[in-house]
N, C-alpha and C positions, 0 to 999 in steps of 0.2 A: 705697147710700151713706148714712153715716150724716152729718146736716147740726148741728154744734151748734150752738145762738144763744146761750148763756147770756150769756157775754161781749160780744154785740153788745146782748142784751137792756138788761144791766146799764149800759153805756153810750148805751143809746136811739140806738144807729146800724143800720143795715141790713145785713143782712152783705156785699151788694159796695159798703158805702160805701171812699171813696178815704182814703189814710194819713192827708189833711189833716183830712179830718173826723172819722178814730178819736183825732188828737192832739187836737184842741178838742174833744172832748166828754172823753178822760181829762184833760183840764186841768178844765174844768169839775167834772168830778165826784168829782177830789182835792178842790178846794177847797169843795166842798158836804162833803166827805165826813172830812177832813182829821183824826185825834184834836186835835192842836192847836188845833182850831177849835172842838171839841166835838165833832166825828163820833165815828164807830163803827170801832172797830179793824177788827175782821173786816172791814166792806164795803171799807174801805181798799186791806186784802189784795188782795182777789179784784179791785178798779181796779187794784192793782199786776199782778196775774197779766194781765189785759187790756192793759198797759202794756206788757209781755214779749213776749206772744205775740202778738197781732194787728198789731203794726208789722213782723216780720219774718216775711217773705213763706212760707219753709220751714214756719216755726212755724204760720203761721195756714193753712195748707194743710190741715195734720197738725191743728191743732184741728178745720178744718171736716169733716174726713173721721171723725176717732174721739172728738171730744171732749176732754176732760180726759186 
C-alpha cells in the first residue's frame, strides 16, 4: 500500500487527523498563502487540491492508497 503525505504534509496535519483539523489548518494556510495577500499562486493550488480531496472521505481514501 502505497501511503501519500504530501497533502497532509503541506498542511502540517497528520494523516488520520479529523475533518476539523484538515479544515483549520486549510483555513490557516489559504490565508498565509492567499495571492491577494502576497502568496504564491501555485502553493495556493495544491491547499486548493488539499481542500477537494482530503475532506471527502472517497477522495482521501484514493489519495491515501495511490497518491495524486
Amino acid at each position: 500500500m502505497v501511503f501519500a503525505t504530501f497533502l497532509y504534509d503541506l498542511l502540517e496535519v497528520e494523516p488520520n487527523a479529523t475533518q476539523k483539523d484538515i479544515s483549520k489548518a486549510v483555513k490557516i494556510k489559504s490565508l498565509e498563502h492567499h495571492p491577494d495577500r502576497g502568496g504564491n499562486h501555485e502553493m495556493m493550488q495544491k491547499i486548493n487540491a488539499a481542500r477537494q480531496i482530503l475532506p471527502d472521505p472517497e477522495k482521501r481514501e484514493l489519495y491515501d492508497r495511490s497518491g495524486w
